[in-house]
C-alpha positions, 0 to 999 in steps of 0.5 A: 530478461536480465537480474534487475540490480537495487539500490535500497533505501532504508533497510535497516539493521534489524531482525523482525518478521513483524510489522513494526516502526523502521521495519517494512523494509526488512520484512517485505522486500528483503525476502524478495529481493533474496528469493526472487531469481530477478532480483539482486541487492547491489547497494544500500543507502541509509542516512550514513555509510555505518548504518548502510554497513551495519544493514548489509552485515545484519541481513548477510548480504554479499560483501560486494554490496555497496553502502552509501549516505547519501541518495545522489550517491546512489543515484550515481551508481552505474551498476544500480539499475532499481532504486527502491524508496521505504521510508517515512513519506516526509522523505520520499521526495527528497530521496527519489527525486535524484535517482529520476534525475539520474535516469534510475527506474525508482520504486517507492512505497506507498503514499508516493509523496507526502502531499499531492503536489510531492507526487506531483513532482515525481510524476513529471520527473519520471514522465520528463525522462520516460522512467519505468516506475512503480507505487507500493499499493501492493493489492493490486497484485493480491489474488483476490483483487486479480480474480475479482477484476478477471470476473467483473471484465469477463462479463460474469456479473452483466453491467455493474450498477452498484457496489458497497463497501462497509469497513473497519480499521479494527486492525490498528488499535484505537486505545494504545499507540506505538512509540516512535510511530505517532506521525501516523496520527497527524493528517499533515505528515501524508503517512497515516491512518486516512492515506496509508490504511484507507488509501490502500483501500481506496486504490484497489477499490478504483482499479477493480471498478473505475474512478468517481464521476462525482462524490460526496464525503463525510469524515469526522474524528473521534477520538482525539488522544491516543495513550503511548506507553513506555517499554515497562507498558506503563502510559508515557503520555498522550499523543494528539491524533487529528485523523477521521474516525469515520469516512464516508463516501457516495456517489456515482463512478466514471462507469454510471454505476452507483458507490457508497464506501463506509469506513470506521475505526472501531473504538473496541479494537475488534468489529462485531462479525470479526470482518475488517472489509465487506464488499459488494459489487453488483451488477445486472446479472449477479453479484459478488462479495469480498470478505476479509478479517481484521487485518490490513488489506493490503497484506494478503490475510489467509482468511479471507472469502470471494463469493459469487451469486447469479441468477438462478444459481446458489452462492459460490465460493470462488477459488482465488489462487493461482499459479506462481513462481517458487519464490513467493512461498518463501516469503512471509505472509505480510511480504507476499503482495510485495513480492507479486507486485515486485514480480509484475514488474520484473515481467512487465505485467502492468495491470498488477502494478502501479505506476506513479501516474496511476497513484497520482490519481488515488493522491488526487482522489483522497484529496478530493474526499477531504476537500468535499467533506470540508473537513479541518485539521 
């Protein structure tokens, strides 16, 4: 298999390893685009040419790294074989769809579009042209969520007959707000709490156990303002925030078994036993439960415990490593995912990626929850 080379849409010129507005980009892809022996950054497009200069500068890329302005640019690029998309959902349509013309295989982060009619689109862009893609719900290659689907397929816990989810966006402040940041309260941008944070939830959750059969749901906001302050910490003002506080969904999968998810945004910036997710599963001859702390879920937090209970035996806790390339530990603890999804798709690994058809369904599917609550923004 040969080095896969990247265009890479919107890596900017910072230098952060921490999560913040502008920075995905830099502090989950980058340090597997430069540490993974699969993978070579070729170009960089941003919405100049200066811009792309000063990101390739910044992060000390080779000076035969191109930079561009403009995604048809990109998309025309011969020696770009990947276009990686990491920027705001508003305009990842806009800048994936000429690399899919172009016949590029196209990575783009999560949520795919910013409206399911925007997935849409690109799914039939790349089914048209038969393209190689992938989403950025990076759960889906976290240890923890592989080990869990490898026990429930191996048959360990029997025929599974229900599962329930208690959780909480305790990682995401309810009181303060970040400034540059307030599309992620507005339910109409498709990048905010709802899509983006349950939304990574919501497609773990369906790819270990199966979609809906049937559901009914329930969401409801709360808080409605959210203060944003200026950098001296003093309040600047208050921003509008029209997404639900609770999310509630039950009802029956594809599976015949039976599903209530509870999801809350805790207004104390902190859950009551410190646990951000509690996840049950079970099934006719045991059960087992997920317990992570309060961070985001799909970013392979340390702290976090599988256990396994069977008939007749104690509660285990189950080892959930495994064996990876020398790449991966030298990534930050946020970019981890990033780089094992990354790493199934170099190998062609699959069941640990998405592609746009399968995040088209969890599009679907957080609309469906939305329609059925009847719920108004």
């Amino acid at each position: 298999m040969g080095v896969i080379r990247v265009g890479m849409i919107g890596l900017t010129a910072v230098e952060s390893s921490t999560l913040g507005p502008r920075t995905w980009a830099v502090v989950s892809f980058l340090p597997t685009f430069v540490n993974s022996p699969d993978y070579e950054i070729v170009a960089v497009c941003n919405s100049t040419v200066a811009s792309a200069l000063q990101a390739i500068e910044m992060h000390k890329l080779p000076k035969t790294t191109k930079a561009y302005g403009s995604a048809v640019d990109l998309a025309n690029d011969p020696n770009v074989d990947l276009v990686v998309v990491s920027v705001l959902v508003t305009k990842h349509l806009m800048l994936a769809e000429p690399a899919l013309l172009s016949k590029k295989q196209v990575f783009v982060e999560w949520p795919l579009g910013a409206s399911t009619s925007e997935a849409e689109r690109l799914t039939e862009l790349a089914r048209a042209n038969n393209l190689k893609t992938s989403v950025g719900v990076q759960a889906r290659a976290d240890p923890l969520i592989v080990k869990t689907k490898q026990l429930i397929n191996s048959g360990a816990l029997g025929t599974i007959t229900s599962t329930s989810v208690i959780g909480s966006t305790s990682a995401i402040p309810s009181d303060v707000w970040f400034k540059g940041s307030e599309f992620y309260l507005d339910m109409k941008t498709g990048a905010n709490v709802f899509h983006v944070y349950f939304g990574h939830f919501l497609d773990a959750f369906t790819h270990v156990l199966g979609g809906f059969d049937s559901l009914q749901s329930s969401l409801k906001t709360e808080i409605t303002e959210i203060a944003i302050p200026a950098e001296d910490g003093v309040q600047e003002h208050m921003a509008q925030k029209n997404v639900p506080d609770h999310v509630l969904v039950q009802g029956k999968l594809k599976s015949g078994a039976m599903a209530s998810i509870a999801y809350r945004w805790a207004n104390l910036n902190e859950a009551v036993d410190d646990v951000g997710v509690r996840w049950i599963i079970t099934g006719k001859d045991g059960e087992i439960e997920i317990t992570t702390d309060q961070s985001h879920w799909q970013m392979n937090s340390p702290n976090r415990k599988l256990r396994l209970k069977l008939k007749g035996v104690p509660t285990q806790e189950i080892d959930f490593s495994s064996p990876e390339p020398d790449f991966i530990k030298h990534i930050p603890q946020i970019g981890k995912n990033t780089g094992r999804i990354l790493e199934a798709y170099a190998r062609g690994n699959q069941a640990d990626y998405a592609d746009f058809e399968s995040a088209l369904e969890t599009h679907r599917l957080l609309d469906e929850i939305v329609q059925k609550s009847g719920f108004k923004y």
